[in-house]
C-alpha positions as CSV (number, residue, x, y, z in Angstrom):
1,X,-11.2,9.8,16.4
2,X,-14.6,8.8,15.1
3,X,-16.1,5.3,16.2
4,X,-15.2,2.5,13.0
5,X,-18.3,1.2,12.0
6,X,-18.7,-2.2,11.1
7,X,-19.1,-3.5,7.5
8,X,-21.3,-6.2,7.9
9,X,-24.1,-4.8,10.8
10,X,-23.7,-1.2,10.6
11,X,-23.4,-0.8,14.2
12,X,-20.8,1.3,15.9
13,X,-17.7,-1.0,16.8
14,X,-16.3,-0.3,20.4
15,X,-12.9,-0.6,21.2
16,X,-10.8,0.4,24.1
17,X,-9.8,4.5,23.8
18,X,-6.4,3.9,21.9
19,X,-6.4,0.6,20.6
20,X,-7.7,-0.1,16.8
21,X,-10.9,-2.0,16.6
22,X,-9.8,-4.9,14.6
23,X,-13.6,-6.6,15.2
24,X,-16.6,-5.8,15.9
25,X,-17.4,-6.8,19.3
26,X,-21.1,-7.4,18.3
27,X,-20.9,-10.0,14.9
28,X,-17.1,-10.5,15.0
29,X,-16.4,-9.1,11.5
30,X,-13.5,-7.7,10.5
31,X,-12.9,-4.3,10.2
32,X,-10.1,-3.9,8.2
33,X,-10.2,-1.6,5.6
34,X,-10.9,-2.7,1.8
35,X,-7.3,-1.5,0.8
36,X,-6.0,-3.2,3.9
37,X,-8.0,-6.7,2.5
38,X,-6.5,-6.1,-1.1
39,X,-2.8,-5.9,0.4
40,X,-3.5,-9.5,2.2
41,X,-4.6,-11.4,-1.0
42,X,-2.0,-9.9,-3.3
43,X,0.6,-10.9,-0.6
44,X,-0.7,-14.0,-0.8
45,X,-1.5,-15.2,-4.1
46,X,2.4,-13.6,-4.0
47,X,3.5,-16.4,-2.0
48,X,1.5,-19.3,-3.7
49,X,3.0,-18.3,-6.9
50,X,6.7,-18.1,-5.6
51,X,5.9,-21.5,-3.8
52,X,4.5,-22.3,-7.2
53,X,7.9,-21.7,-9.2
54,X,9.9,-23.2,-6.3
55,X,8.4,-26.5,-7.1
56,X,8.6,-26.4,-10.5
57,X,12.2,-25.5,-10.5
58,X,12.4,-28.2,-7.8
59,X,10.8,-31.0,-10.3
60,X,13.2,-29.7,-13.5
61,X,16.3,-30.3,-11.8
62,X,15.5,-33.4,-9.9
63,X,12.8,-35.0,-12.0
64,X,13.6,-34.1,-15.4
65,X,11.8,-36.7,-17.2
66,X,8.5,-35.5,-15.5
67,X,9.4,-31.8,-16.3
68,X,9.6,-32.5,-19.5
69,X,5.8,-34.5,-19.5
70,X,4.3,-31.9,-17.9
71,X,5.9,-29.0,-19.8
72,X,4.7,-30.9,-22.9
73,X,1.2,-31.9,-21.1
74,X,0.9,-27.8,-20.6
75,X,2.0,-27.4,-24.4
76,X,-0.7,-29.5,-25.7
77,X,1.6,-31.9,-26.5
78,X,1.1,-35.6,-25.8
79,X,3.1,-36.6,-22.0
């Protein structure tokens, strides 16, 4: 296995014979792979967006009167 270099000072990162290098032990930076990085965000802009509809489900079942404000605010309705 080739030594992981890191991303942000080029150097090569050690790491214990067996183990992933998760930083580099020089400037701390991750080294986690772009795809790796991708697979984070989408998981969690995933989970603001199902906290997201939660809440507005939430607000349309016990506040319907501000449901119905917002959903006309977002509309471009007056609320």
């Amino acid at each position: 296995m080739s030594p992981t270099t890191c991303p942000k000072c080029g150097r090569p990162v050690e790491a214990v014979p067996g183990e992933p290098a998760n930083f580099c032990t020089r400037c701390g930076t991750p080294t986690t792979s772009d795809a790796v990085r991708e697979r984070i965000v989408d998981l969690m802009l995933q989970g603001i967006r199902d906290d997201m509809r939660k809440a507005v489900e939430r607000l349309e079942h016990d506040e319907p009167e501000k449901y119905g404000r917002l959903a006309a605010i977002i509309a471009g309705g007056s609320g």
